[in-house]
TORTOR-777883 format. One record per residue: x, y, z of N, C-alpha, C, O in turn. Coordinates in pm, whole numbers, padded with zeros to 5 digits, always signed. Example, Ala and Ser with C-alpha at 12.3 -4.5 7.8 and 13.67 -1.06 7.14 Angstrom:
BEGIN
+01319-00569+00780+01230-00450+00780+01320-00330+00780+01424-00332+00846;+01285-00225+00708+01367-00106+00714+01290+00003+00787+01341+00114+00804;
This chain:
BEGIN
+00024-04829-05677-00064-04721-05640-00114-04654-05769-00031-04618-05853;-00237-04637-05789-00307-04580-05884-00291-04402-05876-00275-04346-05767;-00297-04328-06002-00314-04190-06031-00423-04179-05967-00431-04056-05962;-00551-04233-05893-00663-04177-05820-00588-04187-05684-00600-04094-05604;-00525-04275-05661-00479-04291-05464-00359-04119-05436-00357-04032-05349;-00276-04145-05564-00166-04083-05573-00237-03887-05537-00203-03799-05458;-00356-03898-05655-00422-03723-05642-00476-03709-05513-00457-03615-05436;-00562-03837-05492-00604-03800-05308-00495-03814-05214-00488-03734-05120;-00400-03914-05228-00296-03838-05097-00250-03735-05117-00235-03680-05008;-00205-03647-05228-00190-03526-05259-00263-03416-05171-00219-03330-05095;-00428-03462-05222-00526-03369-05184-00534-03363-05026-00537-03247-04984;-00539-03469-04918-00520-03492-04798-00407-03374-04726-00430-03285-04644;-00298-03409-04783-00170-03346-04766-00174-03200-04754-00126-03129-04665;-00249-03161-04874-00246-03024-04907-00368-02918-04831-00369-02795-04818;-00469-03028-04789-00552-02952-04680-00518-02994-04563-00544-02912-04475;-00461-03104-04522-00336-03095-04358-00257-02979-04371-00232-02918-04266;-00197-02921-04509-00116-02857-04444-00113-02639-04423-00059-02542-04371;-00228-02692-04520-00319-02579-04525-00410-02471-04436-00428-02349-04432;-00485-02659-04326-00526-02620-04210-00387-02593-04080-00368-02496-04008;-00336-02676-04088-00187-02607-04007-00151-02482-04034-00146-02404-03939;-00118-02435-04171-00052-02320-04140-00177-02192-04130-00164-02070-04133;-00279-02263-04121-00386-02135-04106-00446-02123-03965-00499-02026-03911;-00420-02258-03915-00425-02257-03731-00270-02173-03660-00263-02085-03574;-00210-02212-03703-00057-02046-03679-00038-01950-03720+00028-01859-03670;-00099-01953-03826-00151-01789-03834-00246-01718-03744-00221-01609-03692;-00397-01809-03721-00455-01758-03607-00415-01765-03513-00451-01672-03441;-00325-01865-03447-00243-01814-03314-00170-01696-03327-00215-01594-03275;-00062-01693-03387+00006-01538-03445-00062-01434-03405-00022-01380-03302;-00145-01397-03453-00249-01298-03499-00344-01276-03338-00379-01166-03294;-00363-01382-03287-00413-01395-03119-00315-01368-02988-00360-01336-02878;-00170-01386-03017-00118-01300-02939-00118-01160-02901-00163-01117-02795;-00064-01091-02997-00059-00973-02970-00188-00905-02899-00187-00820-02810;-00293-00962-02958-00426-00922-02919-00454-00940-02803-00510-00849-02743;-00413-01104-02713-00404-01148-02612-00343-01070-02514-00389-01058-02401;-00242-01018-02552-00074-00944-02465-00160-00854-02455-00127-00797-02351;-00283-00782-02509-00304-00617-02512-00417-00604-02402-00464-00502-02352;-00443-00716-02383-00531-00705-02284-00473-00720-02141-00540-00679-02047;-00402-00754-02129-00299-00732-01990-00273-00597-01935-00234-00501-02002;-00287-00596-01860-00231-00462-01731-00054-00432-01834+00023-00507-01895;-00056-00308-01809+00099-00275-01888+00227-00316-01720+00212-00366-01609;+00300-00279-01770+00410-00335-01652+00419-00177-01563+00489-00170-01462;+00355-00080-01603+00374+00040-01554+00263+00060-01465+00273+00135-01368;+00102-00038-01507+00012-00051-01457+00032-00136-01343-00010-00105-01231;+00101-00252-01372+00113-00355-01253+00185-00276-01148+00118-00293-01046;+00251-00225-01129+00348-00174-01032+00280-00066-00953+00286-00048-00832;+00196+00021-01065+00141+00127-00962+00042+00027-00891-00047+00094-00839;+00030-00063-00876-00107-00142-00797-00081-00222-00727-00163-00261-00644;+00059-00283-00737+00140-00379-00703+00156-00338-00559+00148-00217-00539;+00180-00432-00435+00176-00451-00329+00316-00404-00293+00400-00433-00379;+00353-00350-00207+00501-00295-00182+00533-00352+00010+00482-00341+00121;+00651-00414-00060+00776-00507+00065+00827-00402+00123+00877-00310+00058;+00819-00404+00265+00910-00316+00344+00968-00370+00447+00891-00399+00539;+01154-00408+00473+01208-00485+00530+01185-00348+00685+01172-00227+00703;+01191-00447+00742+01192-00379+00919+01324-00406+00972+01352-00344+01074;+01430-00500+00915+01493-00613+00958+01647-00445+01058+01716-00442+01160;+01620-00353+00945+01741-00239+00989+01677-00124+01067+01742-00027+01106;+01529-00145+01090+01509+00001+01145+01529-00044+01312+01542-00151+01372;+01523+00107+01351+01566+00080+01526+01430+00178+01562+01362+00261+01502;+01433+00121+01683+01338+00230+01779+01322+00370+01723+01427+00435+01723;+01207+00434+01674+01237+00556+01646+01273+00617+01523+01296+00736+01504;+01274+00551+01466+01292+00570+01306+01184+00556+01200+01071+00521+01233;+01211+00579+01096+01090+00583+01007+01123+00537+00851+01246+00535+00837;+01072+00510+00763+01125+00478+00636+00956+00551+00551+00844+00522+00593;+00980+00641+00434+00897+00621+00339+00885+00548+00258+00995+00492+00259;+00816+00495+00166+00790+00417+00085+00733+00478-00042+00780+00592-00038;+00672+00470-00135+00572+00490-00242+00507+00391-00281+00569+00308-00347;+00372+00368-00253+00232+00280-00281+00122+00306-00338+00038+00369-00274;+00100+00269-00457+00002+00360-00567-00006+00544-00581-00094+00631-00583;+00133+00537-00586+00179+00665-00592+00182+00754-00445+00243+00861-00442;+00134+00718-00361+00084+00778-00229+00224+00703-00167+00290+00600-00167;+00214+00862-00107+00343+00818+00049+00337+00759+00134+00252+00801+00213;+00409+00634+00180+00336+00613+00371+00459+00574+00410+00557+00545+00341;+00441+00576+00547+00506+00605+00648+00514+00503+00743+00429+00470+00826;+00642+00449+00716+00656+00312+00830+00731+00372+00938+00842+00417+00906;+00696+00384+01057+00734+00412+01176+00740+00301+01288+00642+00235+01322;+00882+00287+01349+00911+00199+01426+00895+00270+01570+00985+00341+01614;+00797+00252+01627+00808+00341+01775+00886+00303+01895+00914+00183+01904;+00912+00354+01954+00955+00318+02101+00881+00327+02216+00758+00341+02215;+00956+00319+02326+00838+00326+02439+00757+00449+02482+00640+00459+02520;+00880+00563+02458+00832+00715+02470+00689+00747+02381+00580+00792+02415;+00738+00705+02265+00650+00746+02154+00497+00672+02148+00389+00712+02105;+00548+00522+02225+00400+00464+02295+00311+00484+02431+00196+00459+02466;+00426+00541+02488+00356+00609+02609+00282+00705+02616+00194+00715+02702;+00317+00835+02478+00232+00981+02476+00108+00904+02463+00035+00918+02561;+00055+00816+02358-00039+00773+02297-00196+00792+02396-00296+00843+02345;-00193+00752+02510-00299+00725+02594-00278+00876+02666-00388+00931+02680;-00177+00949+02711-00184+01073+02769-00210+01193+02698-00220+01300+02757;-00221+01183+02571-00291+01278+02420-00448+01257+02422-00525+01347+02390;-00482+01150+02456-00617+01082+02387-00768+01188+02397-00866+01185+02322;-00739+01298+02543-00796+01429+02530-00837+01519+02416-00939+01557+02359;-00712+01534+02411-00659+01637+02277-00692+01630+02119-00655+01700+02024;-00784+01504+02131-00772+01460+01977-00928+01420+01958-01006+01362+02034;-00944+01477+01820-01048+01461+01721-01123+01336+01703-01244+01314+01717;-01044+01272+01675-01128+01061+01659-01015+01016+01707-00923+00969+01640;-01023+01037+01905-00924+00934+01949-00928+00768+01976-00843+00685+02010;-01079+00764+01940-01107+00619+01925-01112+00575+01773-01158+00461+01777;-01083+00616+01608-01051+00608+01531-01196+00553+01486-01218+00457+01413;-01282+00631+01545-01460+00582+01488-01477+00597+01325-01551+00525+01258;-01393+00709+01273-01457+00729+01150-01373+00606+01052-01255+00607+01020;-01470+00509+01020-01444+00358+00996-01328+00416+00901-01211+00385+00923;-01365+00504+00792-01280+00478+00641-01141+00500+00672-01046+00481+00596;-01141+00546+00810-00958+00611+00799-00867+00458+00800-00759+00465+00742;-00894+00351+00848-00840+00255+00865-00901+00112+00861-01022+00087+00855;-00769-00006+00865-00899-00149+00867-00914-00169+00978-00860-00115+01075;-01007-00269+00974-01030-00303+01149-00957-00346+01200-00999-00363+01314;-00842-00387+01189-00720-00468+01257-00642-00345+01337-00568-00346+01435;-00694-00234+01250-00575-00144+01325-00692+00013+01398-00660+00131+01414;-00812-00053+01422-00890+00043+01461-00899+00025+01662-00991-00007+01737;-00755+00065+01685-00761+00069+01829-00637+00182+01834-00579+00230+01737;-00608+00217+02012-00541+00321+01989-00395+00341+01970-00347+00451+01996;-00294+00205+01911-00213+00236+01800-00238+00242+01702-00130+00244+01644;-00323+00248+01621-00392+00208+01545-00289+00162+01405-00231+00209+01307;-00325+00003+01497-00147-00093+01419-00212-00228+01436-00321-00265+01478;-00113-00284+01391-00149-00498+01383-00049-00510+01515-00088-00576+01611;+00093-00439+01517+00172-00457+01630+00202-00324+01686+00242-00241+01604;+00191-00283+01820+00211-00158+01877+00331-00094+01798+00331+00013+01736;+00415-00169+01811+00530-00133+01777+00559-00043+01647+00631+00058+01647;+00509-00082+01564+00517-00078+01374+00377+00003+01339+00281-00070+01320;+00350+00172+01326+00324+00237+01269+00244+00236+01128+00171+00335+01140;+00225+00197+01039+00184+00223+00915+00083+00326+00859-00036+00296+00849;+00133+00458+00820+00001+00555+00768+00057+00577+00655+00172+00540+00632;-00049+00668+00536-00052+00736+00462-00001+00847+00522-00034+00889+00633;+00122+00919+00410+00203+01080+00456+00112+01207+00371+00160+01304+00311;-00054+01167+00389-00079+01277+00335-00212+01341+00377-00321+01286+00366;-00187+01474+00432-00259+01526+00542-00441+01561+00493-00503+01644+00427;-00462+01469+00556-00621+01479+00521-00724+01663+00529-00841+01696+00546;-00610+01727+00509-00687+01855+00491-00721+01905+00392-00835+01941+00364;-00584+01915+00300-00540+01939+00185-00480+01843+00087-00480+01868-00034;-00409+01693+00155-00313+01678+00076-00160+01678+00093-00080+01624+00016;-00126+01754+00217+00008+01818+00220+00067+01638+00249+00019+01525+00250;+00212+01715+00271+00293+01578+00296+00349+01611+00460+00448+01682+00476;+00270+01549+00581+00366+01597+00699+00504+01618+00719+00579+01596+00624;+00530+01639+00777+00679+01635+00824+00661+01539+00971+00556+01538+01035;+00780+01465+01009+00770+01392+01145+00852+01497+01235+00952+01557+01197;+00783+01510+01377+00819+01636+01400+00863+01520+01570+00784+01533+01663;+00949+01449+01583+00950+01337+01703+00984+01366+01819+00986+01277+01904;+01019+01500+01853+01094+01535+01959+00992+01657+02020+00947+01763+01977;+00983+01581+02141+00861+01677+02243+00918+01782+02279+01038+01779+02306;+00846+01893+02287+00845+01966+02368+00749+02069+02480+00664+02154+02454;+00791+02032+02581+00718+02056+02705+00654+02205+02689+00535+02235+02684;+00752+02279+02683+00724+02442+02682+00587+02446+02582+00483+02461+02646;+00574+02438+02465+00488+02438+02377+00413+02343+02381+00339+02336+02282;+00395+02237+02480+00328+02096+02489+00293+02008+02399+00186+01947+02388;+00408+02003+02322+00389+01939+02176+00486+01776+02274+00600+01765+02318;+00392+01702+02272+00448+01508+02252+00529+01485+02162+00641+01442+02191;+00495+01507+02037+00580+01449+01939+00466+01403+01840+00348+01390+01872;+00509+01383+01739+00417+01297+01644+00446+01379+01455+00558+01396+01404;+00311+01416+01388+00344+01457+01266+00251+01609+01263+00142+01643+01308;+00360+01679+01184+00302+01824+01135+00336+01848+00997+00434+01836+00922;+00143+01912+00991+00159+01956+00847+00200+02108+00867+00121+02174+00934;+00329+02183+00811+00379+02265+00802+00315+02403+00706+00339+02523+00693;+00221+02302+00651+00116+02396+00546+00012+02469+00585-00030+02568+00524;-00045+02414+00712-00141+02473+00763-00152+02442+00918-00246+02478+00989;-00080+02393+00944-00082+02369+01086-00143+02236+01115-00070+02198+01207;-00203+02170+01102-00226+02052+01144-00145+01989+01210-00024+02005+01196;-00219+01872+01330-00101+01815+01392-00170+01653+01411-00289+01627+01393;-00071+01561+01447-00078+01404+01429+00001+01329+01561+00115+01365+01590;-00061+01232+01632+00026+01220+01735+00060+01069+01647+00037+01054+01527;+00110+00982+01723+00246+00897+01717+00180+00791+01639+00232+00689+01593;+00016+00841+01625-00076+00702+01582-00125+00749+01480-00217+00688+01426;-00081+00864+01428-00174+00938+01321-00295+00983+01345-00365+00994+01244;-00359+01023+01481-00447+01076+01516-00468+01221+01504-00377+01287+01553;-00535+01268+01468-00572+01447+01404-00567+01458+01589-00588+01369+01671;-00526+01614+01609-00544+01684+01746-00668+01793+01689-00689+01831+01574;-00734+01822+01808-00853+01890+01797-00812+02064+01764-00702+02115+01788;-00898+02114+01721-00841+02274+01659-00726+02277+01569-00618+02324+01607;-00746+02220+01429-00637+02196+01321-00769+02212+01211-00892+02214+01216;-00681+02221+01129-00788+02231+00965-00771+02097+00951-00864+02083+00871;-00715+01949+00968-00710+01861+00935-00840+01786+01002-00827+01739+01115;-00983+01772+00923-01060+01680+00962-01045+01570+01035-01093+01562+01148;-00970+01465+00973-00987+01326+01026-00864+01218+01033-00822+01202+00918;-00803+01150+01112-00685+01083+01157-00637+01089+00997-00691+01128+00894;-00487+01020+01034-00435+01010+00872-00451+00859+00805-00374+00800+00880;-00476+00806+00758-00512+00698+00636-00397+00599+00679-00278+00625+00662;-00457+00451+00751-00409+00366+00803-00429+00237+00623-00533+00178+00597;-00286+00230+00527-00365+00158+00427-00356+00019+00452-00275-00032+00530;-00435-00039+00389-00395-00238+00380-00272-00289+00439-00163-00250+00396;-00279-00350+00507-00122-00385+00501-00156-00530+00616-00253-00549+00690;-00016-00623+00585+00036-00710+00721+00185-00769+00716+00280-00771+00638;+00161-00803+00805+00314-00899+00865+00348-00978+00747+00231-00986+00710;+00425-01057+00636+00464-01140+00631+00566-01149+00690+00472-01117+00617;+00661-01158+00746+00725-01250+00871+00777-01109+00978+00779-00992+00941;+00808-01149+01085+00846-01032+01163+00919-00925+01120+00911-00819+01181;+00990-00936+01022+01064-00846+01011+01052-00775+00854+01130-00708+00787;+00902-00830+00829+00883-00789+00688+00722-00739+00708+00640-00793+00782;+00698-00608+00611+00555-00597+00590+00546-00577+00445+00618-00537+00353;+00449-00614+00460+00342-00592+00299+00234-00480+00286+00123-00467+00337;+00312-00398+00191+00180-00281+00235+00105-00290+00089+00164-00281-00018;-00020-00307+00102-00122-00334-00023-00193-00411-00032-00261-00409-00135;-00221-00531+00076-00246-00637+00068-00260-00650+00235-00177-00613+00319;-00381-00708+00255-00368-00775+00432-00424-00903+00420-00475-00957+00518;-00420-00963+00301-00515-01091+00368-00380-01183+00297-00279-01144+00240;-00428-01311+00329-00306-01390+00274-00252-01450+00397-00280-01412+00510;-00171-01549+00367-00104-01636+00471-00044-01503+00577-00055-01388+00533;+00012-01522+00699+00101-01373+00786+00223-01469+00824+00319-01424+00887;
């Protein structure tokens, strides 16, 4: 091998290895940059779709949750609590749930649900803001059914989240995204997707 073969494999070598370590440096240097453009993990979560097992609730019970910071309210009804539903329907503001934005169309009837049974609203009273209280136990004397009260101003909610007429609360309470993945599971944040 000649001193000319010997300087050019040299020279070969030394720009192979030149261009290598200057292609990992620009990767290097493209991560971080890459990573920064991502949603933070604090971001994903407030947006993130939230699991709610059904598998322990009974007739009559309720579970809160937190979903993009907003409260809602999984309510498992019973028969009582499905029976007021149609004998209220007088008494109330949008008992046909016309004003489109309060809910999706899946649940724009008068449970206003995917399954009679299973409840899903927002816990925050379209007047102000407040957070209801579940108020479940009727009473006749005062002709209260049962359902949700805002304690802040009086507002009242029957079993479907329907506003009752003469309340400061405008309009039913906020039915959000949601569905079945399997019977005994919902997904609140998300309705489309396999069920």
């Amino acid at each position: 091998m000649t001193e000319d073969d010997l300087d050019s494999n040299r020279r070969h070598f030394l720009a192979v290895a030149t261009a290598v370590t200057g292609a990992v440096g620009v990767g290097a240097a493209l991560v971080p940059f890459l990573s920064s453009l991502k949603p933070s993990a604090r971001a994903q979560a407030l947006g993130a779709p939230v699991q709610v097992s059904l598998a322990a609730m009974q007739p009559g019970e309720m579970v809160r949750v937190i979903w993009r910071g907003r409260l809602v309210f999984v309510l498992r009804r019973n028969e009582t609590m499905l029976a007021t539903l149609g004998a209220v329907a007088g008494e109330l503001r949008d008992p046909n749930s016309e004003v489109v934005e309060q809910q999706p169309d899946y649940a724009a009837n008068e449970t206003r649900s995917v399954k009679p049974e299973y409840l899903v609203v927002e816990g925050s009273c379209t007047h102000l803001g407040c957070a209801p209280l579940e108020d479940f136990e009727p009473r006749a004397v005062e002709g209260w059914p049962g359902g949700f009260f805002c304690p802040c101003h009086g507002s009242k909610f029957d079993f479907a989240g329907r506003v009752f007429k003469g309340v400061p609360a405008p309009t039913n309470l906020r039915v959000p995204p949601h569905r079945f993945v399997r019977d005994d599971m919902i997904l609140i944040g998300q309705d489309t997707g396999a069920a």
